[in-house]
C-alpha positions in Angstrom: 222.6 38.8 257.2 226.3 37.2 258.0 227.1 40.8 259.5 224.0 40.9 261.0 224.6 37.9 263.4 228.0 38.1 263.7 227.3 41.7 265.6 224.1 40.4 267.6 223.8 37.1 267.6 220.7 34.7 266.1 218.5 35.4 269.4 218.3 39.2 269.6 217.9 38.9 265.7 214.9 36.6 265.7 213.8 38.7 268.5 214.0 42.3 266.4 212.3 40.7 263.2 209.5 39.0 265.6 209.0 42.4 266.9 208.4 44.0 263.6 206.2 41.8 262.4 204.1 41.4 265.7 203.9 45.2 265.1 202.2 44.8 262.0 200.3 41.9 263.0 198.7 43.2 266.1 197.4 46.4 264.1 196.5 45.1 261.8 194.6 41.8 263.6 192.8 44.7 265.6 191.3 47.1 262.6 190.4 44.0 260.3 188.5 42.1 263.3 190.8 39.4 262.2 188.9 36.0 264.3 189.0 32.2 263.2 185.9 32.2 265.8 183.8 34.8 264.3 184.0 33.1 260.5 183.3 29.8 262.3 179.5 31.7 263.8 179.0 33.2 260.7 179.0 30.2 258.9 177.2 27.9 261.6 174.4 30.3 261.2 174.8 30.3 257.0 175.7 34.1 257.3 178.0 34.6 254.8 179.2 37.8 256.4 182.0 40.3 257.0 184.2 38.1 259.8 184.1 35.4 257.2 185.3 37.0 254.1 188.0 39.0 256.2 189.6 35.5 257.4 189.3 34.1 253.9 191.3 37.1 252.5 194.0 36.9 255.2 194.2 33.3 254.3 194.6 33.3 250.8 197.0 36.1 251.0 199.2 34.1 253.2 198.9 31.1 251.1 199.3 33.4 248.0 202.5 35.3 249.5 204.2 32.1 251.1 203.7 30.1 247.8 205.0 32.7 245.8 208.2 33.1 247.5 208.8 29.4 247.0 208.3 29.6 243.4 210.6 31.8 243.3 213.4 30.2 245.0 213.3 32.9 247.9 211.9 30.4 250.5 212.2 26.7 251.3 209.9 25.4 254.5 211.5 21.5 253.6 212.9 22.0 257.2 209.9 23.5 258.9 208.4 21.4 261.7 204.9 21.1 260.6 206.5 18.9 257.2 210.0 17.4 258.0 209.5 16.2 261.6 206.9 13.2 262.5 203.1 14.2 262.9 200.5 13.3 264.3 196.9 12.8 262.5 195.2 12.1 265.7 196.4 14.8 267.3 195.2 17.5 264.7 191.7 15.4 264.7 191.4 15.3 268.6 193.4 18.7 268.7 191.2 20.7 266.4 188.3 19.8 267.7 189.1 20.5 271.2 190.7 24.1 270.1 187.5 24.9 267.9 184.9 24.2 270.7 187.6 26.0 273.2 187.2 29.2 270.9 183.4 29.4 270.5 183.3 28.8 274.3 186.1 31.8 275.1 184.8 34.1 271.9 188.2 34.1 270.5 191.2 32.0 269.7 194.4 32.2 271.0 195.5 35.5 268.4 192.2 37.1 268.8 192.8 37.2 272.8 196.1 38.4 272.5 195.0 41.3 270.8 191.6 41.4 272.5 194.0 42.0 275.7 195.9 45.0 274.3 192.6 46.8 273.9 191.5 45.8 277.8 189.6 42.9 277.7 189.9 41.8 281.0 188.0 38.3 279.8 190.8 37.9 277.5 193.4 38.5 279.4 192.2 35.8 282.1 191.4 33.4 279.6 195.1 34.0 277.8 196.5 33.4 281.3 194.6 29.8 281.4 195.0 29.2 278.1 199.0 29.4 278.3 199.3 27.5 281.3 197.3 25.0 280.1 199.9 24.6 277.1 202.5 24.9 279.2 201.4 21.8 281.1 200.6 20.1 278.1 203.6 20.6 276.6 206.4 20.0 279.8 203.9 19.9 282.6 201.2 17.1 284.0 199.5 17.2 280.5 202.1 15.8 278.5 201.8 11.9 279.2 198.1 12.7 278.0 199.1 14.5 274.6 201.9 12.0 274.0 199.1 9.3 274.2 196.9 10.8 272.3 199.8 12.2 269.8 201.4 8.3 269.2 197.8 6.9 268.0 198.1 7.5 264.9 201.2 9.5 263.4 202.8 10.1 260.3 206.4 10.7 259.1 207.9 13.8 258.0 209.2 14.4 254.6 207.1 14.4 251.3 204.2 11.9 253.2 203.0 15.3 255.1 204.3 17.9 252.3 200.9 17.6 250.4 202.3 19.6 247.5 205.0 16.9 247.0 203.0 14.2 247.9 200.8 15.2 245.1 203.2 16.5 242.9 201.7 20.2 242.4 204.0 22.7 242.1 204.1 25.8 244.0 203.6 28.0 241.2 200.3 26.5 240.3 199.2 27.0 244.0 200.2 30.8 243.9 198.5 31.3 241.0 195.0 29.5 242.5 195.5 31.1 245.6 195.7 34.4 244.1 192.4 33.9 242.4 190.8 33.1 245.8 192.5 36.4 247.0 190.8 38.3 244.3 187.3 36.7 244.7 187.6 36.9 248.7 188.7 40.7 248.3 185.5 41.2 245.9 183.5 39.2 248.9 184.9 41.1 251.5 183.9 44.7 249.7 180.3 43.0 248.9 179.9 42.8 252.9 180.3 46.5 253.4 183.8 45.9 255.0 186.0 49.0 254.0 188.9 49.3 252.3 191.0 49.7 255.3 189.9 46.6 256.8 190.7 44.7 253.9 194.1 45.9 253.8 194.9 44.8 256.9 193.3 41.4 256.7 196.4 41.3 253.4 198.9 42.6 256.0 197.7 39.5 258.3 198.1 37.0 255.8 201.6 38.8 254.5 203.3 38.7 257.9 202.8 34.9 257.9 204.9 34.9 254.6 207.0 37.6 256.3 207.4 34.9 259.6 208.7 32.4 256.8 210.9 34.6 255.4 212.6 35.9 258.5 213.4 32.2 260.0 214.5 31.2 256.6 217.1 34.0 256.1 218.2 33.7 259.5 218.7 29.8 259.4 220.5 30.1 256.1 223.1 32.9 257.1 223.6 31.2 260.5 226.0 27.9 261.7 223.8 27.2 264.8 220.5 25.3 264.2 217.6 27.8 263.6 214.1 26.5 263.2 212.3 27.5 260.3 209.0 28.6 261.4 206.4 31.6 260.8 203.4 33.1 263.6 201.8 30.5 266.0 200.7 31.9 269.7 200.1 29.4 271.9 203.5 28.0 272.4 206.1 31.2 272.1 203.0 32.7 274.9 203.8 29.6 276.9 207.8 30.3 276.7 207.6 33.6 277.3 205.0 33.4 280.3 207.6 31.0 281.8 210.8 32.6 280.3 209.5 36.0 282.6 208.8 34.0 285.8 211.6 31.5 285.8 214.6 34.1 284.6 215.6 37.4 285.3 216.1 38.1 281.6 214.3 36.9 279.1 215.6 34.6 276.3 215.4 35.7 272.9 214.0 34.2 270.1 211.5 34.6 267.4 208.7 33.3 269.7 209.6 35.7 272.6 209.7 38.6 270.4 206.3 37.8 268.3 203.8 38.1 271.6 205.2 41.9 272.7 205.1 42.5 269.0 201.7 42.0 268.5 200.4 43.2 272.0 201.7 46.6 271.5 200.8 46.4 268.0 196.8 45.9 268.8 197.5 48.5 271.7 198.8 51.1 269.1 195.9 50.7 267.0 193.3 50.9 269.6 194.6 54.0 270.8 194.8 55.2 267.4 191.0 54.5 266.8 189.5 54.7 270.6 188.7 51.4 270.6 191.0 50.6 274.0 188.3 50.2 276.8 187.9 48.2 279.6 185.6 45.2 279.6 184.7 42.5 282.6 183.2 39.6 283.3 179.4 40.4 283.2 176.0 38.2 283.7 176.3 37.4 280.1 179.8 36.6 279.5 179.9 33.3 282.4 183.2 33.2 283.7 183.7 29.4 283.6 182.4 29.3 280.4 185.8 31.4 279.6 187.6 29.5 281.4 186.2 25.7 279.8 187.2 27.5 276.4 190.8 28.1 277.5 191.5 24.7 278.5 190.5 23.5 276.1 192.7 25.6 273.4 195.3 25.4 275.8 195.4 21.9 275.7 193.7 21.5 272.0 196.4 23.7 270.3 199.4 21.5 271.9 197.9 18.7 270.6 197.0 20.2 267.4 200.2 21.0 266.8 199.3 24.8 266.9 196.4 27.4 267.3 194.4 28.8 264.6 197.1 30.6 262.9 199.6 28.6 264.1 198.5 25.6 262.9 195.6 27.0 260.5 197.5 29.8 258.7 201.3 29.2 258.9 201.3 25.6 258.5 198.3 25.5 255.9 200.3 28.3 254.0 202.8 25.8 253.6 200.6 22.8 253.0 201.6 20.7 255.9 198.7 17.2 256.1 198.5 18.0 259.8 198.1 21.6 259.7 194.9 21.4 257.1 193.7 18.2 258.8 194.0 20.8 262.4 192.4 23.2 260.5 189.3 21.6 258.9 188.5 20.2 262.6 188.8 23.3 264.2 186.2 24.7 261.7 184.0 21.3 262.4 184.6 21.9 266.5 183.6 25.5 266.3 180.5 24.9 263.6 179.0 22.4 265.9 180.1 24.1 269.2 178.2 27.2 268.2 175.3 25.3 267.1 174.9 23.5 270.2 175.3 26.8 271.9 172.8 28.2 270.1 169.6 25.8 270.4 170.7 26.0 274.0 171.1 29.8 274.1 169.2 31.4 271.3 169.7 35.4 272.1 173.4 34.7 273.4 174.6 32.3 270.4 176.0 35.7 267.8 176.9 37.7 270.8 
């Protein structure tokens, strides 16, 4: 890995392993129908279902894989942002809940319209655009006094107050061990709801390239004398940066976040060639285009204050067993559940579509 940098330097690195696991993240996002806002409507309307067992296998096997590799020494996320920098509880409460209602409104989170994109969903692409200038603003833009207020109302520090495993004292290896039981039973649920064998596969490979995200940072950090943040998949702010990155530079910067959107865009696109799924789909009577657009601000602005989207957030930093990320997490579920309930007393026939 010393080698490795020396000859190309920590960007293009990041940028190379990004790519290569965006690859595997996009396919394999695309065939497993991986969607945080699909499990959500399935369970708002007590269907325990194919969407929701294929979320709770890629889950468990990131938890499973990521846990694993710190048992064994491989891996240390001490450093990551989601546990040794301050947090904010408010912001995951007020965050998630924005973010989960954002993603019942748009019929997708921030991964799913990525990938949604590559396969010609012009309603995802529009709704990607507003929902990464929206984080943009929040983050640097007219936003930000709005999410630092929010953000300061109640915080926590980092260090072992927001590591739950060390605040509670479990050890990693007794968390792999659980979460490999979950994987098991979710597989089993997952093949009880018809889903085949391929798509359970890649809902493992979507769960494996957060450990994989871990991994990647970690190795690079360790090997390099630069500061390198330790960090795994999120969307909503490497989309920002890169959105920017192309509009405000004639070359792009690289880093793990610029390489991880391309990744997974042509990832989804390769697969939806593959299986003829790549079609184009508009903006039609039933699919309101403001009702897109209401669910992108609000995960634009949700997932900034959230402290990361649905995998982001939900996935990377739950892997790891960061207090905010869960906390982000359970609210997006409680966002999207009651969202999709409102939606649907509202709009019976539409609700499931």
């Amino acid at each position: 890995m010393e080698r490795l940098i020396d000859l190309y330097g920590e960007g293009p690195l990041l940028f190379v392993i990004a790519i290569g696991i965006g690859l595997i993240f996009g396919a394999a996002a695309q065939h497993a129908r991986f969607c945080l806002r699909a499990a959500t409507v399935e369970f708002a309307n007590r269907m325990w279902g194919a969407r929701l067992a294929i979320w709770f296998v890629a889950f468990s096997g990131a938890v499973s894989t990521v846990q694993f590799m710190i048992a064994q020494d491989v891996l240390d996320v001490s450093q990551a942002r989601q546990i040794a920098t301050t947090g904010s509880l408010s912001g995951a409460i007020i965050g998630g809940l924005m973010f989960g209602a954002g993603m019942i409104l748009a019929r997708g989170c921030a991964s799913r319209l990525l990938v949604l994109s590559a396969t010609g969903n012009l309603r995802a692409i529009v709704t990607g655009l507003v929902l990464t200038l929206t984080a943009q603003a929040s983050l640097r833009g007219f936003l930000a006094p709005v999410r630092e207020t929010l953000s300061a109302i109640w915080t926590i520090p980092g260090g072992a107050s927001r590591d739950l495993l060390s605040y509670f004292g479990i050890p990693s290896q007794t968390i792999f061990y659980v979460a490999l039981f979950c994987l098991i039973l979710s597989c089993w649920f997952a093949n009880r709801q018809k889903n085949a064998a391929t798509r359970i596969i890649a809902a493992l490979l979507v769960g494996l390239c957060i450990g994989l995200g871990w991994l990647g940072t970690y190795l690079v950090a360790q090997a390099s004398f630069e500061v390198v943040s330790v960090a795994s998949i999120t969307f909503t702010g490497p989309s920002a940066d890169t959105l920017m990155g192309l509009i405000n530079t004639r070359t792009l910067p690289l880093s793990f976040g610029s390489g991880l959107v391309p990744g997974v865009f042509l990832g989804a696109l390769i697969m939806a060639i593959t299986t003829r799924e790549a079609t184009l789909q508009r903006f039609e009577p039933n699919t309101p285009m403001e009702r897109y657009l209401a669910g992108g601000l609000l995960m634009g602005f949700g997932s900034m204050l959230a402290g990361g989207c649905a995998v982001g957030a939900g996935m990377s930093g739950g892997s790891i067993f960061a207090l905010t990320a869960w906390v982000a997490l359970l609210s997006m579920w409680i966002g999207a559940v009651l969202t999709e309930i409102i939606i649907a007393k509202k709009s019976p026939n539409t609700a499931m579509a």
